[in-house]
N, CA and C atoms as a LAMMPS dump frame, in Angstrom:
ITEM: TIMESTEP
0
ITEM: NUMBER OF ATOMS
492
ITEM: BOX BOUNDS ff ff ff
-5.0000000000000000e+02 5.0000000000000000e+02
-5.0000000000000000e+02 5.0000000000000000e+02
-5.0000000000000000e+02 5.0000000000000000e+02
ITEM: ATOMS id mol type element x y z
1 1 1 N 0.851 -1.161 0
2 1 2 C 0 0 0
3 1 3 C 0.903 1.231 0
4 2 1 N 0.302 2.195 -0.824
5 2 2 C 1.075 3.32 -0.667
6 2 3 C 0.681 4.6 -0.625
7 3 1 N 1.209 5.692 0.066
8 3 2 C 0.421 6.323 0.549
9 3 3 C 0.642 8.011 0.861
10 4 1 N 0.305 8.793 0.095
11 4 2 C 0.901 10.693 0.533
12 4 3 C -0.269 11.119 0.69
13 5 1 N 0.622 12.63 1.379
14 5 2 C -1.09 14.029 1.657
15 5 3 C -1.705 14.05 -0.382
16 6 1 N -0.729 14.069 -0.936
17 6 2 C -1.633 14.749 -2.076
18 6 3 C -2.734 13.648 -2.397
19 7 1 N -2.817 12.648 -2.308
20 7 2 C -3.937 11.693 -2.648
21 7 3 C -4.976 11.559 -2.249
22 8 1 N -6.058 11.182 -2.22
23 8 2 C -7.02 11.387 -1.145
24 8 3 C -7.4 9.936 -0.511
25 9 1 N -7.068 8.828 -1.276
26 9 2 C -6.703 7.334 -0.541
27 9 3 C -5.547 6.796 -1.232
28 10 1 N -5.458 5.981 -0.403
29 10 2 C -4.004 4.816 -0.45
30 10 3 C -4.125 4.335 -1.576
31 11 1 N -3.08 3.728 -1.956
32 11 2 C -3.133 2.873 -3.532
33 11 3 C -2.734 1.491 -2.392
34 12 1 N -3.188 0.461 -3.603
35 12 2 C -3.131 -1.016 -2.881
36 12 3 C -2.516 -1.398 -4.185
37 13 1 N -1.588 -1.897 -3.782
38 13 2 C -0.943 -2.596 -5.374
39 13 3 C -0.154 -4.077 -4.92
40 14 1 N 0.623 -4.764 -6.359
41 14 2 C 1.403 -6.013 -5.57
42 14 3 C 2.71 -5.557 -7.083
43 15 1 N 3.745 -5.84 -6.749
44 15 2 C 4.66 -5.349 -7.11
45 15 3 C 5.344 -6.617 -7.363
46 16 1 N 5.757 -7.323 -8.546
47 16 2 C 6.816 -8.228 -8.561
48 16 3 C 8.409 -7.456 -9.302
49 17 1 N 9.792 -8.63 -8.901
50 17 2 C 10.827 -7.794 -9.373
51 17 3 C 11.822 -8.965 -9.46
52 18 1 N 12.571 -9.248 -10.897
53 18 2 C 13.077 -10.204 -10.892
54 18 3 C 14.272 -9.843 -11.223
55 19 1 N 15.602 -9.272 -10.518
56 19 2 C 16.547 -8.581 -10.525
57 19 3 C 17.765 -9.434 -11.435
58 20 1 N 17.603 -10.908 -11.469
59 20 2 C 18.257 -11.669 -12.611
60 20 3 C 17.506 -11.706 -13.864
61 21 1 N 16.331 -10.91 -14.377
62 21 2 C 16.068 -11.023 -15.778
63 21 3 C 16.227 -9.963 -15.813
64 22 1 N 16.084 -8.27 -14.91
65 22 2 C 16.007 -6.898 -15.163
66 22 3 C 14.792 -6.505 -15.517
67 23 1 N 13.531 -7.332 -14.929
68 23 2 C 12.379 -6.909 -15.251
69 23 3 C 11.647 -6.124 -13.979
70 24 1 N 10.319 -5.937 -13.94
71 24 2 C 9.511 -5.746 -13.051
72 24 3 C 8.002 -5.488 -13.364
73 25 1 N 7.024 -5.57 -12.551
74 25 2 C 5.832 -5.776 -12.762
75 25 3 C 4.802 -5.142 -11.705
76 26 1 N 4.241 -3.892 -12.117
77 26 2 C 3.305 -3.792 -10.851
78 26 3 C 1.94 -3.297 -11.153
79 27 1 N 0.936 -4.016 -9.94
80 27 2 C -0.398 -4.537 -10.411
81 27 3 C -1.319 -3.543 -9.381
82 28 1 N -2.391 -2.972 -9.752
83 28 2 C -3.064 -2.25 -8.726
84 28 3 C -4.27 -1.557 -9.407
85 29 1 N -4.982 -0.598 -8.803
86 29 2 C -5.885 0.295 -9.605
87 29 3 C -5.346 1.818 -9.367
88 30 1 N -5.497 2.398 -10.795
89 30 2 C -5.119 3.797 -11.298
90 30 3 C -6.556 4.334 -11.373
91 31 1 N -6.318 6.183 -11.119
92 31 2 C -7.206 6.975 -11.955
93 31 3 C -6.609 7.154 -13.212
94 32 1 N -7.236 7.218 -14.28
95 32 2 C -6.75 7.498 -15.912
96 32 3 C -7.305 8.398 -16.417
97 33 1 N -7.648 9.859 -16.486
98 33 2 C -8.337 10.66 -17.356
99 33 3 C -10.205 10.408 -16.434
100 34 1 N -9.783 10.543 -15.159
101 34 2 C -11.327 10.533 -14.371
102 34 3 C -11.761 9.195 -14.106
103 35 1 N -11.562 8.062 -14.628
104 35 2 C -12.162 7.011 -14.696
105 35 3 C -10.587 6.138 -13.832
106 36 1 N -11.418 5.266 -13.298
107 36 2 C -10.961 3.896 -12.725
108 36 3 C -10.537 2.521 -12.947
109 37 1 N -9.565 2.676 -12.949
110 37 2 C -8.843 1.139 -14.399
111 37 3 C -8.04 0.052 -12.976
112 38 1 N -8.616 -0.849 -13.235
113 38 2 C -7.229 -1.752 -13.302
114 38 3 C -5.65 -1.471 -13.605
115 39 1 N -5.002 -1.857 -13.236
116 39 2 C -3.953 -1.267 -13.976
117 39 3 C -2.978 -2.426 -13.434
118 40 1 N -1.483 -2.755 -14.979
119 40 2 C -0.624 -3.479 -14.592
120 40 3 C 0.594 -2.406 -15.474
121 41 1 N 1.864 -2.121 -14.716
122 41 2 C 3.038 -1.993 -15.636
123 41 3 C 4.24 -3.053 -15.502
124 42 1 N 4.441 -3.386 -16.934
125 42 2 C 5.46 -3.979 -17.014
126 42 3 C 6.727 -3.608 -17.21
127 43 1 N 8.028 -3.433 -16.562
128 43 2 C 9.479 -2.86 -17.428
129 43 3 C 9.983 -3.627 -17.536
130 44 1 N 10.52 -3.585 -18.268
131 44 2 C 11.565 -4.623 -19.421
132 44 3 C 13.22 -3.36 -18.887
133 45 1 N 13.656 -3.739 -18.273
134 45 2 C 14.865 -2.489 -18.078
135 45 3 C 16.069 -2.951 -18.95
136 46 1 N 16.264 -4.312 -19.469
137 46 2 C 17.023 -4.466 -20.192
138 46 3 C 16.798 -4.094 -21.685
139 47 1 N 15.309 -3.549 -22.222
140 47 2 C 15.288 -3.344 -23.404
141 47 3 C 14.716 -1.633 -23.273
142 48 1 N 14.521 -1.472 -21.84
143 48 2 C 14.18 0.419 -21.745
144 48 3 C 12.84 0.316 -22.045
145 49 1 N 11.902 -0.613 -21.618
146 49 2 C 10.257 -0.016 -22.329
147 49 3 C 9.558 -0.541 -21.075
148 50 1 N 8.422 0.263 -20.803
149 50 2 C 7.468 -0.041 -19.85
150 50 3 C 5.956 -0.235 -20.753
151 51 1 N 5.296 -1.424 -20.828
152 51 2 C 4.305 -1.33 -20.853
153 51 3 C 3.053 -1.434 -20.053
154 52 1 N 2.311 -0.114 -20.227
155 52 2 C 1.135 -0.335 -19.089
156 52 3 C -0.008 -0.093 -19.871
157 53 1 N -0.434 -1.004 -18.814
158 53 2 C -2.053 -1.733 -19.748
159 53 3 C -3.396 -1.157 -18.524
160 54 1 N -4.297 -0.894 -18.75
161 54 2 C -5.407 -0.179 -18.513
162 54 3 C -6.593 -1.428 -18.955
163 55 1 N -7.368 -2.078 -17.521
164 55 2 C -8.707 -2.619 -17.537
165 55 3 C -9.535 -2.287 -16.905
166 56 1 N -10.519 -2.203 -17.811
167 56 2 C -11.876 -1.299 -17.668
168 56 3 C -12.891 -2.275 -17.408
169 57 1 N -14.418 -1.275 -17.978
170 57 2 C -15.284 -2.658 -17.66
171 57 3 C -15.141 -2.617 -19.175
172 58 1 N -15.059 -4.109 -19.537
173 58 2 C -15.056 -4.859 -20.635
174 58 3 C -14.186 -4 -21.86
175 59 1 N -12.994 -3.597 -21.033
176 59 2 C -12.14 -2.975 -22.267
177 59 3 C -10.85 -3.32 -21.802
178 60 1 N -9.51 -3.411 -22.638
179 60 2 C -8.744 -2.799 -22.199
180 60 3 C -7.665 -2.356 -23.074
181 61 1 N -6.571 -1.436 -22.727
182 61 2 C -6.249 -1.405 -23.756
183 61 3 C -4.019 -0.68 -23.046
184 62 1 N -3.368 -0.684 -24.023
185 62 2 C -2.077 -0.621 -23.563
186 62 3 C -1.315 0.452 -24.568
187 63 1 N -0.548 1.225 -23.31
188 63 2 C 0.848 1.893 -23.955
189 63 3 C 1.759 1.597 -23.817
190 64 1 N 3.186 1.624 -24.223
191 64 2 C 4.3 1.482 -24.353
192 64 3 C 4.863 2.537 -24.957
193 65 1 N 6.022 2.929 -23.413
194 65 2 C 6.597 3.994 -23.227
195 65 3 C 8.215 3.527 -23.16
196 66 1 N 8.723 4.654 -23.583
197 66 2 C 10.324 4.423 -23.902
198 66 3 C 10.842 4.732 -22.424
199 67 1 N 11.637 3.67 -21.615
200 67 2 C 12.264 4.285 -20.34
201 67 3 C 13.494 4.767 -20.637
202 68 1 N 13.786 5.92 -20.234
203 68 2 C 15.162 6.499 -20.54
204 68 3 C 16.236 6.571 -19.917
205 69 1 N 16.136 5.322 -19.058
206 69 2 C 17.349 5.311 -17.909
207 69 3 C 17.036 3.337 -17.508
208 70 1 N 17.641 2.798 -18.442
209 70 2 C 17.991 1.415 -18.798
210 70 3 C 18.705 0.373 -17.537
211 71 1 N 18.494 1.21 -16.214
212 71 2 C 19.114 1.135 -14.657
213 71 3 C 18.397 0.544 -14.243
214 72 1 N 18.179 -0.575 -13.791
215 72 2 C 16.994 -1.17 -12.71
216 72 3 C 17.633 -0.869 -11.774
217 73 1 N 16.305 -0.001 -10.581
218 73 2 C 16.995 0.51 -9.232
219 73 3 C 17.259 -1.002 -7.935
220 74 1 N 17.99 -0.953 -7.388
221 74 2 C 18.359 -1.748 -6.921
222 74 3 C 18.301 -0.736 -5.132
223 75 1 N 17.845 -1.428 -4.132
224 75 2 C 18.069 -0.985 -2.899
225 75 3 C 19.11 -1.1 -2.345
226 76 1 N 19.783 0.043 -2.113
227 76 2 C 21.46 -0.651 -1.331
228 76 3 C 21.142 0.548 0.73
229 77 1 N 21.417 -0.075 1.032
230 77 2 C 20.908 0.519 2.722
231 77 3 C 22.667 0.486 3.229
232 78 1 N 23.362 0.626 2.261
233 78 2 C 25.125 0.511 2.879
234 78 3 C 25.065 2.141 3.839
235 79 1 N 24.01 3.062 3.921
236 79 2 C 24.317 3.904 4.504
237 79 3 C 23.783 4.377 5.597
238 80 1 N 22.623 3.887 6.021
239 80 2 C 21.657 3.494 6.827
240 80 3 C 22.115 3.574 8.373
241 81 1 N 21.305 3.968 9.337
242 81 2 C 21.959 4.25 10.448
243 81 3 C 20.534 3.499 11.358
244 82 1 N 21.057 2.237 11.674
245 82 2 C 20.163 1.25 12.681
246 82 3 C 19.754 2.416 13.848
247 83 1 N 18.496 2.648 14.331
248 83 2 C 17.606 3.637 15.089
249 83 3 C 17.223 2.793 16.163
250 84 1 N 16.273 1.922 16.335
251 84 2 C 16.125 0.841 17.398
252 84 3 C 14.596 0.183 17.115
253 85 1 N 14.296 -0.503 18.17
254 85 2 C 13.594 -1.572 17.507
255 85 3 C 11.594 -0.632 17.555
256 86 1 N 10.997 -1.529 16.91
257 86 2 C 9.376 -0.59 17.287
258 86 3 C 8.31 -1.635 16.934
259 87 1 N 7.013 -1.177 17.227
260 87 2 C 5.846 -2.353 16.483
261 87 3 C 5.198 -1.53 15.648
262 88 1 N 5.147 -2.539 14.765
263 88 2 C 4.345 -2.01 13.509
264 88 3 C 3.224 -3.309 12.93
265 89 1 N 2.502 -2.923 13.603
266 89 2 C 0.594 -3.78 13.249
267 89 3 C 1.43 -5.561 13.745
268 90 1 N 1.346 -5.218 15.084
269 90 2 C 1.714 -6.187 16.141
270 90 3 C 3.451 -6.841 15.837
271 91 1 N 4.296 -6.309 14.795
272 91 2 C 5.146 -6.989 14.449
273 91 3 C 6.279 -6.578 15.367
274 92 1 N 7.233 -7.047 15.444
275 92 2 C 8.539 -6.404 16.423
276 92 3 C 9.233 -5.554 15.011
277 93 1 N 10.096 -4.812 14.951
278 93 2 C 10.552 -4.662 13.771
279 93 3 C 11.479 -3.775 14.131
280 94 1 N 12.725 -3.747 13.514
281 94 2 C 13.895 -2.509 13.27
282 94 3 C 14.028 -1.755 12.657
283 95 1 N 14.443 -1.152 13.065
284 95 2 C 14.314 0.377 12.291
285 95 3 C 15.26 1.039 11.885
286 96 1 N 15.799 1.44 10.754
287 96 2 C 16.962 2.183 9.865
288 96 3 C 15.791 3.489 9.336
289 97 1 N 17.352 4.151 9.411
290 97 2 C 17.077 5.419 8.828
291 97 3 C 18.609 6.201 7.767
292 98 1 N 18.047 6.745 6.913
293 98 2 C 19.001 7.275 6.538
294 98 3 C 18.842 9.026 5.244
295 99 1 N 19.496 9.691 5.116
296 99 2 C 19.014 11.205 4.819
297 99 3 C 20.247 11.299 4.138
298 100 1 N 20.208 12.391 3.032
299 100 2 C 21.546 13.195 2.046
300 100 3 C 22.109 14.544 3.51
301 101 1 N 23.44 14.63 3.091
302 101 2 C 23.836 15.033 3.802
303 101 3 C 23.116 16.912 3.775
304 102 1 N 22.433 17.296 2.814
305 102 2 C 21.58 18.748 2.844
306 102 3 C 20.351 18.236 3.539
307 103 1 N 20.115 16.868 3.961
308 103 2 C 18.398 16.547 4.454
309 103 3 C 17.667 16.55 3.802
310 104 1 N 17.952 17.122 1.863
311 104 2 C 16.622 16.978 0.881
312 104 3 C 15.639 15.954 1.135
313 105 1 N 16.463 14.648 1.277
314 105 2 C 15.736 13.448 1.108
315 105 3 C 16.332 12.692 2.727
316 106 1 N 14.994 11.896 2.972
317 106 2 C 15.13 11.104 4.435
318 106 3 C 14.565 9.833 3.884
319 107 1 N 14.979 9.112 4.326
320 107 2 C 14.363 7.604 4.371
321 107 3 C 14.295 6.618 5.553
322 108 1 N 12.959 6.555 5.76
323 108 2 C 12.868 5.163 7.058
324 108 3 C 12.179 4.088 6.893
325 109 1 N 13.044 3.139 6.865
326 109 2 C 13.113 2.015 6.637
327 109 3 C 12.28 0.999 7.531
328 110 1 N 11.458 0.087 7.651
329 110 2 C 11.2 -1.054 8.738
330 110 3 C 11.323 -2.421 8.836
331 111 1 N 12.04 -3.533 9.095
332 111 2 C 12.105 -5.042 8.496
333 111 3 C 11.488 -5.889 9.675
334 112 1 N 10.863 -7.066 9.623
335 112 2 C 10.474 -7.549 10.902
336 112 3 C 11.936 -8.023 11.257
337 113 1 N 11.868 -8.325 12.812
338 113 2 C 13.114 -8.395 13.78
339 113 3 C 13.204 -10.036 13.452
340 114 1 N 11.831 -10.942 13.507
341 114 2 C 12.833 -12.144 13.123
342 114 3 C 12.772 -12.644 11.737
343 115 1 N 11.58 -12.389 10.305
344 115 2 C 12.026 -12.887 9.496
345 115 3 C 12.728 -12.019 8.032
346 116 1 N 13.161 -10.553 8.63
347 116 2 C 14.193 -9.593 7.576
348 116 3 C 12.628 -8.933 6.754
349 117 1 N 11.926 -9.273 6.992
350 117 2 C 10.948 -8.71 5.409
351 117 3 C 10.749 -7.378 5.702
352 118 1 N 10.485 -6.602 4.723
353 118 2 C 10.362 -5.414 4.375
354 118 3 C 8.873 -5.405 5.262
355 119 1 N 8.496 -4.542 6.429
356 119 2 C 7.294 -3.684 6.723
357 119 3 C 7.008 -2.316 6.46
358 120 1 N 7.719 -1.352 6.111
359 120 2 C 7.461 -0.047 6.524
360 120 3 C 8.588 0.562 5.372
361 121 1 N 8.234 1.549 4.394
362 121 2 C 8.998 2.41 4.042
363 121 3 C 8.554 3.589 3.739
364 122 1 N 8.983 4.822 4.486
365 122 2 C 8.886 5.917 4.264
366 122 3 C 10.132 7.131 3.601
367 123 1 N 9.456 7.668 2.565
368 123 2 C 10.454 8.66 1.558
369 123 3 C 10.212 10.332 1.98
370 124 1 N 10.953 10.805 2.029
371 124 2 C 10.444 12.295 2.398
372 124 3 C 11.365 12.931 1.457
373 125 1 N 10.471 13.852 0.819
374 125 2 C 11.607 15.033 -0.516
375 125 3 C 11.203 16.191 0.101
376 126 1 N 11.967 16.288 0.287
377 126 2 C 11.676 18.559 0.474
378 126 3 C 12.626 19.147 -0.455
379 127 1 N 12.802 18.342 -1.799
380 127 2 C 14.15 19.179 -3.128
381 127 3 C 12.841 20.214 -3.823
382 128 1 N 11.599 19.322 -3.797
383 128 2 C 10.396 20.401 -4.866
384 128 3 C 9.213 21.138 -4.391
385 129 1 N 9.941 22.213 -3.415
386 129 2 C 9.071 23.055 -2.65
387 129 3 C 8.066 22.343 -1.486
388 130 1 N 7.341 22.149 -1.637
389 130 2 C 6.248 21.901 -0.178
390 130 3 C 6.633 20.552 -0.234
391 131 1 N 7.28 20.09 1.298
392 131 2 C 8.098 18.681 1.251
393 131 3 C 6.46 17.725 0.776
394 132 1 N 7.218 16.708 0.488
395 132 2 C 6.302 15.114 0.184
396 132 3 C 6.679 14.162 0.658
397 133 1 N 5.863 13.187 1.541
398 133 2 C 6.084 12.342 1.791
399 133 3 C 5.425 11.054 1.276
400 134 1 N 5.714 9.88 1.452
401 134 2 C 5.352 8.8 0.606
402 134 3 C 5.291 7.8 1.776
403 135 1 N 4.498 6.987 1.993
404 135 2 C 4.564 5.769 3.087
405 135 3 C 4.304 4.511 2.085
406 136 1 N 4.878 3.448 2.579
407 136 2 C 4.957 1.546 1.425
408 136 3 C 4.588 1.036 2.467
409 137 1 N 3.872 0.41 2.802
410 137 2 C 2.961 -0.381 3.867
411 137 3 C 3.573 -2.084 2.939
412 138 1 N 4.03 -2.488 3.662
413 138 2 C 4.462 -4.493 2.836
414 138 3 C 3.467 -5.386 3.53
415 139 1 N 2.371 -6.164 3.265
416 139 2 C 1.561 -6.995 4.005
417 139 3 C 2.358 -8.116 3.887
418 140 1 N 2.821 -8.633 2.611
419 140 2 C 3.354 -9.61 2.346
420 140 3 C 4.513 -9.647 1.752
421 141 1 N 5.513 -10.737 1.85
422 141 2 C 7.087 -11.088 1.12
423 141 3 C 7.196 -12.146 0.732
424 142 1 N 7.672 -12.223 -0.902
425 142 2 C 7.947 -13.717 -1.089
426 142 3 C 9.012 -13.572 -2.194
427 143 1 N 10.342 -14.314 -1.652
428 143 2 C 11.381 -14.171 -2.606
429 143 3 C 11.732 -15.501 -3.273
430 144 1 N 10.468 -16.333 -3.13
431 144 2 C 10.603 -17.449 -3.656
432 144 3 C 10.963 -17.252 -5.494
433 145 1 N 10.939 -17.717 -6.291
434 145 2 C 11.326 -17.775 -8.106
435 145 3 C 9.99 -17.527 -8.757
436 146 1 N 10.073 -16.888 -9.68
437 146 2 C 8.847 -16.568 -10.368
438 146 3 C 8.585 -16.914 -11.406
439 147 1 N 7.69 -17.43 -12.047
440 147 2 C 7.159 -17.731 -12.937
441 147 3 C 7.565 -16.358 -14.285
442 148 1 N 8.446 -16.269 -15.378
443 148 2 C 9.405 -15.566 -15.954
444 148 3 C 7.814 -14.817 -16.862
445 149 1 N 7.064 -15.758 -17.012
446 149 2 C 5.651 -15.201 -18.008
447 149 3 C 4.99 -14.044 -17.52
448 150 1 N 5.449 -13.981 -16.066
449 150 2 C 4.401 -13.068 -15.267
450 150 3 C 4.846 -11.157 -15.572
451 151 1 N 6.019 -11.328 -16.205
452 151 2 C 6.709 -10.034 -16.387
453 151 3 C 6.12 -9.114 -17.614
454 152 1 N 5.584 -10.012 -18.795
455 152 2 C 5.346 -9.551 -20.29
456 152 3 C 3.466 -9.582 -20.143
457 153 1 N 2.658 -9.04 -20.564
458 153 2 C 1.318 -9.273 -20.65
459 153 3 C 1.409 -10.05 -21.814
460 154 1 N 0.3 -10.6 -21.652
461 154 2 C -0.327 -11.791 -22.785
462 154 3 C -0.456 -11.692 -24.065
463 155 1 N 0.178 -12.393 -25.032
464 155 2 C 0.377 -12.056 -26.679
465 155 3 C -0.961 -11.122 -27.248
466 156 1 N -2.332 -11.287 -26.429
467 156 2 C -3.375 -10.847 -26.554
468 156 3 C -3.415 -8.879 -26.647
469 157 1 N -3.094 -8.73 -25.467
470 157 2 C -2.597 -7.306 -25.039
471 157 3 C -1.405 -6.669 -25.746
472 158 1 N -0.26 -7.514 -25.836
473 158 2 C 0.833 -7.153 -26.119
474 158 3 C 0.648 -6.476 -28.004
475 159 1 N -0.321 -7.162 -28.521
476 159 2 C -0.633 -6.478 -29.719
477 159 3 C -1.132 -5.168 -29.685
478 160 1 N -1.633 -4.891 -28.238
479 160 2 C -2.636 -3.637 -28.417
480 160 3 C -1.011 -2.838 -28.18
481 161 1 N -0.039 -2.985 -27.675
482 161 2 C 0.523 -2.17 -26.967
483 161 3 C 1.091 -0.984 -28.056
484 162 1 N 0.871 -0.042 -27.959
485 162 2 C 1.134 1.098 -28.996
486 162 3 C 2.422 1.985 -28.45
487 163 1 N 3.1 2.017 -28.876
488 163 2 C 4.496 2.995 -28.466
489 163 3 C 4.256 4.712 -28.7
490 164 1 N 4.113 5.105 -27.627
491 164 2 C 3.958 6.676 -26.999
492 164 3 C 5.708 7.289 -27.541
C-alpha cells in the first residue's frame, strides 16, 4: 500500500521484481483521465520499455513507453543508520534510517526483527518546494522464483501495446 497528503486514498498494489532477468511488474488500480482502471506496468529495463495496460469494464487497452534510464533501481541501505527496535501492526521490527547530507531526502526504513521482510517504508523530498512524503505499507514477502511469463502481458494485449 502506498500512501501521501496529495492523494485522497491509499493505492493497494502487488509489485513483482526479478533482478536476474532486469524486469519488473506492478499490479493495482489507477485513476486514468477521471475514470478507474485496473492497472498493470510492465518494465523490461534491459530493453528500456514499460508497458502499461489499462482494464476497464469490458475494455482494455495498452501503452508502451520508452524508459530512458535502462538502470533497474536496486536498494542498497550501505548507509543506513540502525535507530532501534518498534511495532508495527503487532510486528517487532527494526528500524533504519538514513538522509543526504543537505536533508533533501530522508528515508525510514522497517524489516520484521525475526524474518528480515520489508514492513514499513517511508520517503520524504523537500528538493520540490512543499516537502512530500510517501509511506509503502508491505503486508506480504515472497522471494521465492517466479514464474518468468508473469513479467510480459499476454500475446493478446501485447498487440494492443502502442508505443507513446
Amino acid at each position: 500500500m502506498a500512501h501521501n497528503e496529495k492523494r485522497r486514498r491509499p493505492q493497494f498494489f502487488r509489485w513483482f521484481v526479478s533482478q536476474t532477468h532486469q524486469v519488473a511488474r506492478v499490479d493495482g488500480a489507477v485513476e486514468h483521465h477521471g475514470e478507474t482502471y485496473g492497472f498493470s506496468e510492465y518494465a523490461d529495463f534491459k530493453r528500456e520499455k514499460a508497458d502499461q495496460v489499462f482494464y476497464g469494464m469490458n475494455s482494455v487497452f495498452c501503452e508502451s513507453q520508452k524508459m530512458h534510464n535502462g538502470t533497474m533501481p536496486i536498494p542498497n541501505f550501505e548507509h543506513f543508520e540502525f535507530v532501534g527496535e518498534g511495532d508495527i501492526d503487532f510486528q517487532t521490527v527494526y528500524i533504519w534510517h538514513a538522509a543526504d547530507h543537505h536533508d533533501h531526502n530522508s528515508v525510514t526504513y522497517a524489516e520484521n526483527a525475526h524474518t528480515g521482510d520489508p514492513v514499513y517504508l517511508q520517503v520524504h523530498d523537500r528538493r520540490t518546494g512543499p516537502s512530500e512524503t510517501i509511506e509503502y505499507r508491505f503486508f506480504e514477502f515472497d522471494a521465492a522464483p517466479q514464474d518468468p511469463n508473469i513479467f510480459h502481458p499476454s500475446a493478446e494485449i501485447q498487440r494492443l501495446c502502442v508505443a507513446n
